[in-house]
C-alpha positions in Angstrom: 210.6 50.6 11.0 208.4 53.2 9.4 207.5 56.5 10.6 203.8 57.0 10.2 201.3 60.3 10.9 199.1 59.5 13.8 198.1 62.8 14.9 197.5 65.3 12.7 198.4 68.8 13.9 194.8 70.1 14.7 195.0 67.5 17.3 197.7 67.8 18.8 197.2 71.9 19.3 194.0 71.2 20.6 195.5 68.4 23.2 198.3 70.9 24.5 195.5 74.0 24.5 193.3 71.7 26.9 196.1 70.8 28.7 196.8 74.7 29.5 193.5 75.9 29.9 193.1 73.4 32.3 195.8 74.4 34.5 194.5 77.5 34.2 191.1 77.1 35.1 192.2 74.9 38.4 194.2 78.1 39.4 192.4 80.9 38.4 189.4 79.0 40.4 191.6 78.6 43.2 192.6 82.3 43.6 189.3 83.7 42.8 188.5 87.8 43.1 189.9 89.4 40.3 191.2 86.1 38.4 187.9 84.8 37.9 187.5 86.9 35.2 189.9 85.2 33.4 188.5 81.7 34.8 185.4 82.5 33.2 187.3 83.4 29.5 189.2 80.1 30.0 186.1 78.1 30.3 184.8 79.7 27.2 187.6 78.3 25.2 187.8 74.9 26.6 183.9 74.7 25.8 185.0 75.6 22.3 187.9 73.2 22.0 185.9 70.3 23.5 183.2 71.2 21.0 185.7 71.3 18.2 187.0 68.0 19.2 184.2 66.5 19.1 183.2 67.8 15.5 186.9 67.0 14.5 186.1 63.3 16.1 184.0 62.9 12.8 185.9 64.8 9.7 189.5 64.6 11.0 192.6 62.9 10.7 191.9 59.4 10.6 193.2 58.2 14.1 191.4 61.3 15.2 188.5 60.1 14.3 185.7 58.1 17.1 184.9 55.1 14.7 189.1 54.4 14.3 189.4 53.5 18.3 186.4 53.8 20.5 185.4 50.2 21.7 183.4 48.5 23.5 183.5 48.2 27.3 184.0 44.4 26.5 186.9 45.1 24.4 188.2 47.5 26.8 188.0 45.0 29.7 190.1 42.4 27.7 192.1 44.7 26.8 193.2 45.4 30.4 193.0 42.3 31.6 195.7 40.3 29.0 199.5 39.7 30.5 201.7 42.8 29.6 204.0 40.3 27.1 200.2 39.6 25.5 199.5 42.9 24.5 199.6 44.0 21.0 201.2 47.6 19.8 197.9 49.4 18.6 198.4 52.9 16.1 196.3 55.2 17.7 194.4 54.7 20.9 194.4 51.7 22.7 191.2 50.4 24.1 191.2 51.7 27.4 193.1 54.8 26.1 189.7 55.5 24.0 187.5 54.8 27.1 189.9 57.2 28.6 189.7 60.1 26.0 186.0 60.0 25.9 185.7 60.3 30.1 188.3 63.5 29.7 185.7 64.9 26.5 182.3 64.2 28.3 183.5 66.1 31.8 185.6 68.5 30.7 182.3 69.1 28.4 180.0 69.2 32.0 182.2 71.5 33.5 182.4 74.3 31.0 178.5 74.0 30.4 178.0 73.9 34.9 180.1 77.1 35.2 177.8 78.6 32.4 174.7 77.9 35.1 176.9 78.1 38.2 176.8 81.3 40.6 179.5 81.8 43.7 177.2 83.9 45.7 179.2 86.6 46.2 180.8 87.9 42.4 180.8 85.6 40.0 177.8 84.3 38.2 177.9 82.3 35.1 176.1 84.2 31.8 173.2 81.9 31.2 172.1 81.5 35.5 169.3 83.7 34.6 167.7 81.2 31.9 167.1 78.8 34.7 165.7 78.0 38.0 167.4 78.7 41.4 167.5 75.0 41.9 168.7 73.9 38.7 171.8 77.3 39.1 172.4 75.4 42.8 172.6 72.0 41.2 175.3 73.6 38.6 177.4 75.4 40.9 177.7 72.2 43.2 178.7 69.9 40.2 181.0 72.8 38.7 182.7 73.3 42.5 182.4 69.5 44.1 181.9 66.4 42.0 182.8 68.1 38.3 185.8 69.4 39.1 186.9 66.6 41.4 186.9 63.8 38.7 188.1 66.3 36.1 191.5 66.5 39.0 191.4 62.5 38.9 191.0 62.4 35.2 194.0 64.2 34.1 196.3 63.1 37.0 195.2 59.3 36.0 195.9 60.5 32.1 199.4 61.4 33.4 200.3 58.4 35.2 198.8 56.5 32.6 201.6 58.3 30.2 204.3 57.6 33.0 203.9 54.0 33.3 203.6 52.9 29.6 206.8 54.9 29.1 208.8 53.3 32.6 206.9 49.7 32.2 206.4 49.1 28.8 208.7 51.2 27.3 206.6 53.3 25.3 207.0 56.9 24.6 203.2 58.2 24.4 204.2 61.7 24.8 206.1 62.2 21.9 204.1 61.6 19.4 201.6 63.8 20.5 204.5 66.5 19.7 205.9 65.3 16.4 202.6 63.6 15.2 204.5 60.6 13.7 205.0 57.1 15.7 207.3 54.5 14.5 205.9 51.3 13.8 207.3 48.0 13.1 204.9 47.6 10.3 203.1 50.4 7.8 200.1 51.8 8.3 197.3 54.6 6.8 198.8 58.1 7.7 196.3 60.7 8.9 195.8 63.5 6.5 197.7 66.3 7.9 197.9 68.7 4.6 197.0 72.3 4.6 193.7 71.9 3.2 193.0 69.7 6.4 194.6 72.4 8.7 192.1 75.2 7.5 189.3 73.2 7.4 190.3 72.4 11.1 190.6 76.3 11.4 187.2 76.9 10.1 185.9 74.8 12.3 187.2 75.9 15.4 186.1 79.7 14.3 182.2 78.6 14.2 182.2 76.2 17.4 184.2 79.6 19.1 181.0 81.6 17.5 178.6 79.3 18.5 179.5 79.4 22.0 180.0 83.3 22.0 176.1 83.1 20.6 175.9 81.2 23.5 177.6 83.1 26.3 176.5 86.6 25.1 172.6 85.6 25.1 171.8 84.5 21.8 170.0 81.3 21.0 170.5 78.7 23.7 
């Protein structure tokens, strides 16, 4: 058996920092009043995260990477569709575990960019609602309080029971190397790079898309 780094450490802080902020957010939009304050500087950071994931999607770890396990809907299909004693151990994400990653990116993504548009009528108004139309505010605030936040709710709670049964069905533990970064595999296989050099350049990163987006937020170019 060999123990092999999957996810490198960028990754996996930015997984458990969506996973809080997201909690967050539900609650903090739930409560409303005071708390939305802090709904509004959660949704900040998750649009920061998401856009560093997505830049990290390109010059990170290797299994971090898009081109190392998005597929094809086709691939994805077949995937789901072979016998349980058929299917193959993969490294990083399975097929419909990339399908699945990319859902969670692209409306967690929508959500933070709504609320920037989106305006509760009685305190709360996102920064930007004055760049746009009153139509095009009313069609943000209804995805970022109905539809958006609704499949965001189905997203994560079909993530978690998605982790559940591989672990109680197929006996495998997805969870854990999300903490550790390492998986054991019956056979070797390429590491992601997880040195320091990778880790500040992660860090960088993460400093200009949080810049970009308090550009954004405080009224600089759009």
């Amino acid at each position: 058996m060999f123990a092999v780094r999957v996810w490198d450490l960028p990754t996996r802080l930015c997984h458990g920092a969506i996973g809080l902020l997201f909690v967050a957010l539900v609650l903090s939009g739930q409560i409303g009043g005071d708390a939305m304050v802090w709904h509004m500087r959660c949704g900040y950071a998750m649009l920061s995260l998401v856009t560093w994931r997505i830049a990290w999607g390109f010059v990170g770890g290797y299994w971090s990477r898009f081109f190392s396990f998005v597929s094809t809907p086709l691939q994805a299909w077949r995937y789901a569709r072979q016998p349980l004693e058929q299917t193959h151990a993969v490294v990083g994400h399975n097929p419909m575990g990339a399908w699945s990653v990319l859902a969670m990116l692209s409306f967690l993504g929508m959500q933070a960019v709504a609320g920037l548009f989106s305006d509760d009528q009685i305190s709360t108004s996102g920064p930007l609602t004055a760049r746009v139309s009153n139509a095009w505010v009313e069609l943000a605030t209804q995805w970022h309080t109905g539809v958006g936040k609704w499949a965001l709710i189905a997203l994560v709670l079909l993530h978690l029971g998605s982790v559940f049964w591989y672990l109680r069905v197929r006996r495998i533990d997805l969870l854990r190397p999300m903490i550790t970064g390492d998986k054991i595999l019956a056979n070797p296989a390429l590491a992601s790079k997880d040195n320091m050099a990778s880790r500040i350049l992660a860090g960088v990163l993460f400093l200009l898309c949080a810049t970009a987006v308090g550009l954004v937020v405080g009224g600089g170019p759009l």
